[in-house]
N, C-alpha and C positions, 0 to 999 in steps of 0.2 A: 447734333453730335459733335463735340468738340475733344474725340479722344484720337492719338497719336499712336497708333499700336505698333508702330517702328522704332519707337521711342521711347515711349510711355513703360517706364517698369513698376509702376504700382499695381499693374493690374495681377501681376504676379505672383503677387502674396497674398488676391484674396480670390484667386480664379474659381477654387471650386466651389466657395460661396454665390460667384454671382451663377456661374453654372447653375445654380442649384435652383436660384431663383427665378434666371428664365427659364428654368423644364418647369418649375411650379404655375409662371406665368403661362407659358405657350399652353400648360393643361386647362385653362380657363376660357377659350380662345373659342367662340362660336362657328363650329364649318361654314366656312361658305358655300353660300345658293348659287352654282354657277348658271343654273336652269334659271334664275329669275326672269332675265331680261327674254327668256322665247317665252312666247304663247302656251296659256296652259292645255293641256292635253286631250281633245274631247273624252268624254266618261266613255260611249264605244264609236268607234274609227269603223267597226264594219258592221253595222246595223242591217245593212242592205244585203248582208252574206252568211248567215246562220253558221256554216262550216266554219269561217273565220272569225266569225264572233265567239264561237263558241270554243276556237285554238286560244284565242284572245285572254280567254276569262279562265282556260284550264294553266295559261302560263302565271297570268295572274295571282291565281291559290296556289300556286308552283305544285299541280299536281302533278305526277309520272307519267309521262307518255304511253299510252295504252300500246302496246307492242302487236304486232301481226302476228294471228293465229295460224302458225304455220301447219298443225298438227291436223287443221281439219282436211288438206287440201295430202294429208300422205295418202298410200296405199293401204288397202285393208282389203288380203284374202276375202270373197263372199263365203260363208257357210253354206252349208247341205240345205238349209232351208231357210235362207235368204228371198226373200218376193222380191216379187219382178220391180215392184216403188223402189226399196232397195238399192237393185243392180244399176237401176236408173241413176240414182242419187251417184254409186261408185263410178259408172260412167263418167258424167260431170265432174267427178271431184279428177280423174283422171285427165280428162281431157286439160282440165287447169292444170292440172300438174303439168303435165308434156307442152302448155304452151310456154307457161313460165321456164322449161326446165330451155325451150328455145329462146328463150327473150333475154337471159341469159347466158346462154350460148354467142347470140349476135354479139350483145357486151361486152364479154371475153374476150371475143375477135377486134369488136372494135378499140378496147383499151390498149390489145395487145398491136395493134397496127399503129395505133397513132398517141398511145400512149406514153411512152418513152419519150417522142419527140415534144410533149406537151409539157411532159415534165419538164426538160431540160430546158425547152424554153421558162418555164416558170422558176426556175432554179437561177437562171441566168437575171432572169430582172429582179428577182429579191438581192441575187450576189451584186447586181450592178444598184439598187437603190440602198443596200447595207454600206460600199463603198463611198457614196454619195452622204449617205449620212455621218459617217466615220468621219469624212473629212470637212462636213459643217462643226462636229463635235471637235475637230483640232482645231478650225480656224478659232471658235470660241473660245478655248482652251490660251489659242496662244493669245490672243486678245485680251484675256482676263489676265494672264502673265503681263503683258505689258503694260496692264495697267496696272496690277500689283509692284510693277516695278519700277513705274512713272512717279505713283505715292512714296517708293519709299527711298527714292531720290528726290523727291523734293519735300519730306520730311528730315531726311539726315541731312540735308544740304541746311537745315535752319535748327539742327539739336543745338551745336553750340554755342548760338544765340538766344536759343529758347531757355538753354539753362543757365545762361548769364542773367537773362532778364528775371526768370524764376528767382535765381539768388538774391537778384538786386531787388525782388519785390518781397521776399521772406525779410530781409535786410530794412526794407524800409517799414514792413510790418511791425518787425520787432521795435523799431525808434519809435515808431507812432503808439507803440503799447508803452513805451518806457514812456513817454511824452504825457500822455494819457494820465500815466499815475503820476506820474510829478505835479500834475496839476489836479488831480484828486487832492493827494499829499499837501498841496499851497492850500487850496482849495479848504480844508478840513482847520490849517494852521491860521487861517485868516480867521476861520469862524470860532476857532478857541481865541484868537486875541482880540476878536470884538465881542467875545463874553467876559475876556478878563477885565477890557476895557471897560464895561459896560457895567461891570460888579463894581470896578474899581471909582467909578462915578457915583453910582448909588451909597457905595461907604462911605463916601467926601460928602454926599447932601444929608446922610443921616446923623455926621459930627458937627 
């Protein structure tokens, strides 16, 4: 890259052409495999665990997680002529309920005891590694400035040399084009006067 963008004012007049052209280019542009370089993936990771083989392969098809069937485990009045298999079955579903409804209960207490303090400490190390990274993002920040500002001190430190020499080399363009055709132009007159010559000899052996 040999362009001067501190200086450089040609790009200026055709910026939203080349714009135009890198968004056509960068559309052409193959993703990169950033997964190449690790080991490919075994086909199943839990062969040995049915249950996890079988979360494996419903994430896979990205099918919907089958959700708990809360409705079996409600209350249900028995009827007047409900059998005794029945009562049994509501029993169980009861006795779940009232443990869950304790298992839960413990939960509750326990979120609400040491909850709060859990959060806040987890608040505080996100707040303290957002801080941490804010101020990796300034230092880069200012680093990128000074070196944005390094370039363009020692680009303007050399324009009015650059465009002396540019002048001087448009200038010596131009002579070496005038030069050029002058000596086409000789060039051209040479070879008409060694045909006039050369007619003018053949006239003289023909008298």
């Amino acid at each position: 890259m040999d362009a001067l963008p501190y200086i450089d004012r040609e790009y200026n007049d055709v910026k939203d052409e080349v714009d135009l052209l890198i968004k056509e280019e960068m559309g052409l542009f193959q993703p990169r495999d950033y997964l190449a370089h690790l080991e490919p993936m075994p086909d199943k990771l839990f062969k040995d665990d049915a249950l996890l083989a079988a979360e494996q392969e419903r994430v896979r098809t990205k099918k919907p997680l089958r959700v708990i069937d809360s409705e079996r485990y409600g209350l249900v009045i028995p009827e007047d002529d409900t059998t005794e298999e029945d009562l049994q079955e509501l029993i169980k579903r009861l006795q779940i309920s009232i443990h869950y409804q304790s298992v839960r209960e413990a939960n509750l207490n326990l979120a609400n005891q040491y909850g709060p303090n859990s959060w806040l400490s987890y608040a505080n190390r996100l707040d303290s590694r957002s801080q941490a990274l804010a101020g990796e993002l300034e230092q880069i920040k200012n680093e990128i400035s000074s070196i944005n500002q390094q370039r363009q001190r020692s680009q303007t430190s050399v324009e009015v040399q650059l465009r002396q020499l540019e002048a001087e080399w448009l200038s010596l363009t131009e002579k070496n084009f005038h030069i050029q055709q002058a000596c086409i132009n000789l060039e051209h007159q040479k070879n008409a006067l060694e045909a006039m010559l050369a007619n003018g000899t053949d006239s003289n052996s023909h008298a």
